[in-house]
C-alpha positions as CSV (number, residue, x, y, z in Angstrom):
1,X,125.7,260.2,-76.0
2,X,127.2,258.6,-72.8
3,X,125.2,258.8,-69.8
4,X,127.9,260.9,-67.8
5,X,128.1,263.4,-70.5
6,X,124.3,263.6,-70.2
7,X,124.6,263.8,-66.6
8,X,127.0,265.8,-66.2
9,X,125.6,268.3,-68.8
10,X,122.2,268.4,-66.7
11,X,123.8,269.2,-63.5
12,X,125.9,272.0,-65.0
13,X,122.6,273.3,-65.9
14,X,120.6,272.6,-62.5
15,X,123.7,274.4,-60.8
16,X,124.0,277.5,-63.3
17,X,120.2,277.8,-63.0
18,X,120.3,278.2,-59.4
19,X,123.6,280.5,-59.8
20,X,125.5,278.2,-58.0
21,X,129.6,277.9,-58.5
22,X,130.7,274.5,-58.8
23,X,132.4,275.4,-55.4
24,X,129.2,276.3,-53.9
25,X,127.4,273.4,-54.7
26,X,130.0,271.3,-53.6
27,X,130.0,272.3,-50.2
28,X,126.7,272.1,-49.9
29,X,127.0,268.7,-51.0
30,X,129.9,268.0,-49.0
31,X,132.0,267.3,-52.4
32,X,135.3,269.1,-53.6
33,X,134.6,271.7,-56.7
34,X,137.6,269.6,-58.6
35,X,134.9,266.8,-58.3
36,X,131.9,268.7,-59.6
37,X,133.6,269.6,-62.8
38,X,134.6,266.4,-63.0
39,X,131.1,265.0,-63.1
40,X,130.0,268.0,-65.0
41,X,132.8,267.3,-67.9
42,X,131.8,263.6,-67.8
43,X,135.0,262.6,-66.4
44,X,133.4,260.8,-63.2
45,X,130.7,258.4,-62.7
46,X,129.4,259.5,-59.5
47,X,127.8,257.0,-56.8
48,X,124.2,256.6,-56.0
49,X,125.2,258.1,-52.8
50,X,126.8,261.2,-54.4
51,X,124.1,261.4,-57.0
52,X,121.8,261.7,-53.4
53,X,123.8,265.0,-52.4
54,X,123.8,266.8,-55.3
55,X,120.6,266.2,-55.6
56,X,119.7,267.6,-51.3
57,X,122.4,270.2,-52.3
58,X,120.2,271.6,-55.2
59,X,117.2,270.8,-53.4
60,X,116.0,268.8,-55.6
61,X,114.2,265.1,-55.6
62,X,116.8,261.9,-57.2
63,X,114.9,261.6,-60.4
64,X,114.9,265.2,-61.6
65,X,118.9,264.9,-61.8
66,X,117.8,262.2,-65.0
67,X,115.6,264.0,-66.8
68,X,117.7,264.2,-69.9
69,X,115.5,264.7,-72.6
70,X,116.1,268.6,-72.8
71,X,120.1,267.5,-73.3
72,X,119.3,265.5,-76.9
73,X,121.3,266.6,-79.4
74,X,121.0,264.1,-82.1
75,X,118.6,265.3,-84.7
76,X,116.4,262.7,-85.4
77,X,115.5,261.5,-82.1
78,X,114.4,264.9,-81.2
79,X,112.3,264.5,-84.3
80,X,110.8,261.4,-83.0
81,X,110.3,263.2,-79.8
82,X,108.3,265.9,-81.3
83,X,106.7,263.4,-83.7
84,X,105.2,261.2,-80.3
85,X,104.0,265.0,-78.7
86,X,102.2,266.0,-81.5
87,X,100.5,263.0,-82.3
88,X,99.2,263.3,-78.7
89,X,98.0,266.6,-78.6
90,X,94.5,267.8,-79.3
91,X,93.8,270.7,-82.2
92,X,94.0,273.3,-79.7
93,X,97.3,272.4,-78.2
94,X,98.3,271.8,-81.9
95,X,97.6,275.4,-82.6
96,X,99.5,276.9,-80.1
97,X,102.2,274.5,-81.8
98,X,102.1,275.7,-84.8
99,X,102.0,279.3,-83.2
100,X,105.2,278.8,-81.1
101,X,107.6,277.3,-83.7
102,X,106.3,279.5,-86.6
103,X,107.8,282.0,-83.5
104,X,110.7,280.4,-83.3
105,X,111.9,279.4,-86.3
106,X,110.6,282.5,-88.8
């Protein structure tokens, strides 16, 4: 996946999560709402400098606009990325694994 789509996807989420219109957050950020679903869609590559507003705008520090892992879609890395977790965790934690996705998934 592209890194616009993936950051585009995780600001749509940011915004929605802090019930925020894509008009909203782009006056706070000083940015037309035409723009915002631009970046949002994947359509834009934003600037440093623009990434830096949207990120004041959502009050929120540079880096958390990158945190992309929760936007995977592709099936085997998020297997990977499960593998790497478990393999780190300790037979407690691994419990309360087993306990959530037996949740989940039954």
């Amino acid at each position: 996946m592209e890194i616009e789509t993936l950051f585009g996807r995780r600001l749509r989420r940011l915004r929605s999560q802090r019930r925020l219109t894509q008009q909203a957050l782009g006056d706070k950020a000083g940015l037309s709402y035409k723009y915002v679903g631009a970046i949002e869609r994947g359509e834009e590559n934003p600037s440093l400098k623009v990434v830096a507003k949207l990120a004041t705008a959502l009050r929120l520090e540079l880096g958390d606009l990158f945190e992309f892992e929760h936007e995977e879609t592709e099936p085997a890395q998020l297997k990977r990325k499960l593998d790497r977790l478990l393999k780190e965790a300790d037979v407690a934690t691994l419990q309360q694994a087993v306990k959530l996705l037996r949740a989940i998934l039954v």
